[in-house]
MARKEGU-750770 format. One record per atom (N, C-alpha, C, O): residue in one letter; x, y, z. Coordinates in steps of 0.001 Angstrom, whole numbers, plus 500000, padded with zeros to 6 digits. Each point is the difference from the previous one (the first is absolute). Layout:
N
AXYZ
...
***
This chain:
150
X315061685688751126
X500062501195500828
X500530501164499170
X501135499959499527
X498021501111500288
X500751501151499838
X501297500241499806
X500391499279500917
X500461501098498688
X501483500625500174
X500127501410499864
X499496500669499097
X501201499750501844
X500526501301500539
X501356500600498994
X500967499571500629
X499435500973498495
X501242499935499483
X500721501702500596
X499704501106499548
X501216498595501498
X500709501738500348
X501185499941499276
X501029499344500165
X498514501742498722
X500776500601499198
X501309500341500411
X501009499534499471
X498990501403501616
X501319500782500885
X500826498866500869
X501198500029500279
X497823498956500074
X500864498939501210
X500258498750498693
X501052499369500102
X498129500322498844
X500566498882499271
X499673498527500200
X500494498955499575
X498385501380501311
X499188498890500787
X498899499562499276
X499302500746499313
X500535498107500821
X498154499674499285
X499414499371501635
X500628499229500726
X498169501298499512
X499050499068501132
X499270499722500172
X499198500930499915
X500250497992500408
X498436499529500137
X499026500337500762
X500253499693501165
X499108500622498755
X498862500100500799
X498292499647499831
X499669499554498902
X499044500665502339
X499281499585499216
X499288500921499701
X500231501154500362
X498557498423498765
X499467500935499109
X499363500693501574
X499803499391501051
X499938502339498593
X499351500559500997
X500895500761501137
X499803500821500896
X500894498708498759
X501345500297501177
X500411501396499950
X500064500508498881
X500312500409502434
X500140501258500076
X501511499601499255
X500623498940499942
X499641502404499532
X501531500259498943
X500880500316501273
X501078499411500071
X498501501639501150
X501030499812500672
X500645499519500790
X501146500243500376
X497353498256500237
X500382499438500510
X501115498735499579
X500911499441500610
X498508500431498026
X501047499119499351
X501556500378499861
X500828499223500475
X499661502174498764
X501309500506500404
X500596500272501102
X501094500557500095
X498043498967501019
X500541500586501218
X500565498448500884
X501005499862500697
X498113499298499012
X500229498842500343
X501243498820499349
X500593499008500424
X499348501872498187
X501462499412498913
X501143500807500385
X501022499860499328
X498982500797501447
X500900501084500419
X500523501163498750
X501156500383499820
X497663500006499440
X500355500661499004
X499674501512500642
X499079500264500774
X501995500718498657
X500409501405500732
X498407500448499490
X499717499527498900
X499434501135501605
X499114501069499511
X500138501379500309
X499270500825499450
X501377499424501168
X500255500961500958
X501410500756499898
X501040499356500136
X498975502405499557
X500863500684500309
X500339500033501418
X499643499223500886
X501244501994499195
X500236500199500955
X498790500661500951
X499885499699501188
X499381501082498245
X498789500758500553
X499266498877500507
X499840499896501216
X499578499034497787
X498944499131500724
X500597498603500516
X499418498967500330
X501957501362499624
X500303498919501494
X499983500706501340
X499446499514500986
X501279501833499014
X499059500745500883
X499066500129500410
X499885499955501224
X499061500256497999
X498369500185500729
X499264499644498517
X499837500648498966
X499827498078501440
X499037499759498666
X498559499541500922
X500196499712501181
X498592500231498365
X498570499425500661
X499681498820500192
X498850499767500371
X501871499406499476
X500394498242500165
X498612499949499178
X498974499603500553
X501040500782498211
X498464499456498796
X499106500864499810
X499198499586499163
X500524501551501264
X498426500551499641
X500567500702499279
X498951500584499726
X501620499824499803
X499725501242498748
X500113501174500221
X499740500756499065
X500673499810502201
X500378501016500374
X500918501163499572
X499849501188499714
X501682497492500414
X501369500662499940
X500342500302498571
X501039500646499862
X498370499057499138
X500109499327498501
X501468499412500105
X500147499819498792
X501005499764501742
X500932499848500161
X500366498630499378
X501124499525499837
X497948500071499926
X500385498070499218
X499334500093498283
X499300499213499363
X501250502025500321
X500026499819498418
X500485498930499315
X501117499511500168
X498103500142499105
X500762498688498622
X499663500177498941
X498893500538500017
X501465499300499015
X499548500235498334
X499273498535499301
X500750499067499713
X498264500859500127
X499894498974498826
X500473500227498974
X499595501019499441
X501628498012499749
X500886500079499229
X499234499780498662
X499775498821499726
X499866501953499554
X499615499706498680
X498743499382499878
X499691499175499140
X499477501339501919
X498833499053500611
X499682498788499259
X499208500000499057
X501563498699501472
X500091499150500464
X498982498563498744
X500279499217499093
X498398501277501788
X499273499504499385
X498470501551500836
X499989500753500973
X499181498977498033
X499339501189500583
X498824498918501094
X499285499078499606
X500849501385501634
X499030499272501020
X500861499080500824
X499595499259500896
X501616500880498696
X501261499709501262
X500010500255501707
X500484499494501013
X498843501379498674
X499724500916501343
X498752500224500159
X499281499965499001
X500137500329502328
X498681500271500074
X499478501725499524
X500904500591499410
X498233499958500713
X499705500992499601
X500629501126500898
X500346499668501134
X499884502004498350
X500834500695500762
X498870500052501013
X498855499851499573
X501372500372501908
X499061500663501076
X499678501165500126
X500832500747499485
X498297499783500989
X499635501762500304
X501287500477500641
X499963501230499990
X501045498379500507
X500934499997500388
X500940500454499129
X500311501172499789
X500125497841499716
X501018500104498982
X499259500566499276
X500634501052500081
X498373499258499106
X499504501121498859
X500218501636500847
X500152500928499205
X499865499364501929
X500243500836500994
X501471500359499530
X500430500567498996
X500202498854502180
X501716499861500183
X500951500160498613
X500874500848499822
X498651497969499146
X500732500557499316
X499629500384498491
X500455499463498990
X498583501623501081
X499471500690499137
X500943500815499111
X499715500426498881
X501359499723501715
X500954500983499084
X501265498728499293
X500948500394499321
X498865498341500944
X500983499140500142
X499517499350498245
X498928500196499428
X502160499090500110
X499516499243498762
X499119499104500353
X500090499469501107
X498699500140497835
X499253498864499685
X500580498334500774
X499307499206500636
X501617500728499145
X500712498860500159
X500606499970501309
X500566498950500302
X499426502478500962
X500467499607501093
X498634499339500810
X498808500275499869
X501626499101500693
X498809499531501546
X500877499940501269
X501228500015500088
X497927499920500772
X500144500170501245
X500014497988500596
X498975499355500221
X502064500251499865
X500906498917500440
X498484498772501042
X499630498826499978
X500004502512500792
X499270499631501131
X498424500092499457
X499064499280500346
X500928501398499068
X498201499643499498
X499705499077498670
X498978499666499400
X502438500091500441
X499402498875498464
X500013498336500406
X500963499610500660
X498350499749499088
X499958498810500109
X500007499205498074
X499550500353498909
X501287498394501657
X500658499478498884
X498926498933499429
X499501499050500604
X500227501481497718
X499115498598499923
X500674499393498697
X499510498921499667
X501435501517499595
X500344499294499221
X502123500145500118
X500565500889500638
X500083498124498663
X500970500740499756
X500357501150499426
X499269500561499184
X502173500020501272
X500531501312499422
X501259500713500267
X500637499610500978
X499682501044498555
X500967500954500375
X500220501280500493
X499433500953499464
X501482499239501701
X499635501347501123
X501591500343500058
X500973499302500284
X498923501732499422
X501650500835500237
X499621500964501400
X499227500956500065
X501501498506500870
X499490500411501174
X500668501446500184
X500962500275499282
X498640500518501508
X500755501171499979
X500403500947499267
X501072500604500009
X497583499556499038
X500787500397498388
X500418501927500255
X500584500649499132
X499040499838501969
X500380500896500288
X501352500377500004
X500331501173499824
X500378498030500341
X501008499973499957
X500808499150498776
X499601498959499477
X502016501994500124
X500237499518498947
X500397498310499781
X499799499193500907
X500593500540498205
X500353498456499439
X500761500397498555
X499517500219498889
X501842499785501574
X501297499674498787
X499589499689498915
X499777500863499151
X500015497767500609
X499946499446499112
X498139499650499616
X499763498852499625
X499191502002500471
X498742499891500161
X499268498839499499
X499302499056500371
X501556501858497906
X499113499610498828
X500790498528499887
X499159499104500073
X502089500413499784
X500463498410500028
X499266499231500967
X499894498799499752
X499501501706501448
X499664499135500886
X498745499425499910
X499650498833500178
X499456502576499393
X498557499523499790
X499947499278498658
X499160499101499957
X501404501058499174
X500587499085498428
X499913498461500463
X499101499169499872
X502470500757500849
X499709498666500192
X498898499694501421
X500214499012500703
X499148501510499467
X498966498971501246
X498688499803499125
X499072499231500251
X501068501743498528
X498259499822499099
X500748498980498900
X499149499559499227
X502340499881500446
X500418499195499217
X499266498304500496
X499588499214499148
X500386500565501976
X499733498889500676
X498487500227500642
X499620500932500708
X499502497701498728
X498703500314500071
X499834499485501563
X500590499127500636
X498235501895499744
X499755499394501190
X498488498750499972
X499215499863499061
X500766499399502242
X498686499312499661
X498701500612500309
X499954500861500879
X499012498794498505
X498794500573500115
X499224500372501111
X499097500823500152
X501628498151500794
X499120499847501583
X499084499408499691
X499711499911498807
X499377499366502370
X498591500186500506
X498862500803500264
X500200501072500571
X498817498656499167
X498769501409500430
X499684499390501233
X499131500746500450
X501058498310500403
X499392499737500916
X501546499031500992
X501133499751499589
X498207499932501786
X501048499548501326
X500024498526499467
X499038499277499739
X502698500381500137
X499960498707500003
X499429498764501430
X499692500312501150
X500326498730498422
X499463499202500976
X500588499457500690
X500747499173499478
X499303500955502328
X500954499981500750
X499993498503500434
X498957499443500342
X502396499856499625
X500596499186500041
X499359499340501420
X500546498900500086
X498927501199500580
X499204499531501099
X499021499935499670
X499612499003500610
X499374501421498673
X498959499572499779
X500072499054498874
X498932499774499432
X502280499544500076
X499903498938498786
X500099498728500691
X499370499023499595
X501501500923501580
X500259499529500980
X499018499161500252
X499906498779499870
X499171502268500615
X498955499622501139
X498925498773499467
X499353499162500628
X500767501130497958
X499214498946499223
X500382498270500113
X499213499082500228
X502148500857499546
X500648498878500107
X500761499777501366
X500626498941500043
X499445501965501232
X500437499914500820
X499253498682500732
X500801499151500392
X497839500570499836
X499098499181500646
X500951498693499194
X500948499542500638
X498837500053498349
X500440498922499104
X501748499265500374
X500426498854499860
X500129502218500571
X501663500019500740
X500066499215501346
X500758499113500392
X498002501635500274
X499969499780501316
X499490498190500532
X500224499135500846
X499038501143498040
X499028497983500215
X500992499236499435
X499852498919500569
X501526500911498285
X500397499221499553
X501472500185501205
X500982499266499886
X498944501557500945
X501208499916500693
X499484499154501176
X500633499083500523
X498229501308499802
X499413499417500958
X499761498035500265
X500110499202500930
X499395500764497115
X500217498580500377
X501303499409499945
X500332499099500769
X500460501402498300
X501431499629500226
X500705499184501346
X500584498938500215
X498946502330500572
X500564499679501211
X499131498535501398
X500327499338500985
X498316500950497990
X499395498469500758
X500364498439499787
X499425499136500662
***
């Protein structure tokens, strides 16, 4: 699976490949959000631009899906390296300094050590869900319990 690495929170997280970015920080309980867009943010479309994140040193290039008409819109005046939280979907591992709008003390030590420690490559594709491995050998479970009990 992918890994998520937040620079500012110090977190690494998994997710799977494809996966919205903000649904993933939002669900790890990672902050995306000032004060403005905990106020009134668009719960995802691209509206509020309010769920800025930085790809940190981009990552690996194709980490992320491509910018949207959206985000080439919104944040046209913004660096190369910001995206919009809610329109990127995750396909490889990487690193995201969330909130880079805002300052960070110690910036440059932090992003140092999170690019010191490698992340893993991820998957290009959905692992295979544990019920459907099941289901193969489940029949085979069911007949040897069955005679057991005759």
């Amino acid at each position: 699976m992918p890994v998520i690495r937040f620079v500012r929170e110090g977190r690494d997280v998994e997710c799977y490949p494809g996966e919205n970015l903000r649904e993933v920080a939002l669900r790890e309980g990672i902050e995306l959000y000032g004060l403005k867009g905990q106020l009134g943010n668009c719960g995802g479309c691209g509206q509020c631009i309010t769920c800025f994140v930085d790809v940190v040193g981009e990552s690996s290039p194709g980490s992320l899906s491509g910018r949207t008409a959206v985000e080439e819109q919104k944040l046209r005046r913004r660096p190369q390296s910001w995206r919009l939280a809610c329109q990127s979907l995750v396909q490889q591992s990487l690193l995201v300094l969330t909130r880079p709008q805002v300052g960070l003390g110690d910036a440059e030590a932090k992003i140092a050590a999170a690019k010191a420690s490698t992340l893993p490559p991820g998957p290009t594709a959905w692992p295979v869900q544990a019920s459907e491995a099941e289901a193969d050998g489940a029949g085979d479970a069911e007949t040897a319990t069955s005679d057991e009990e005759a």
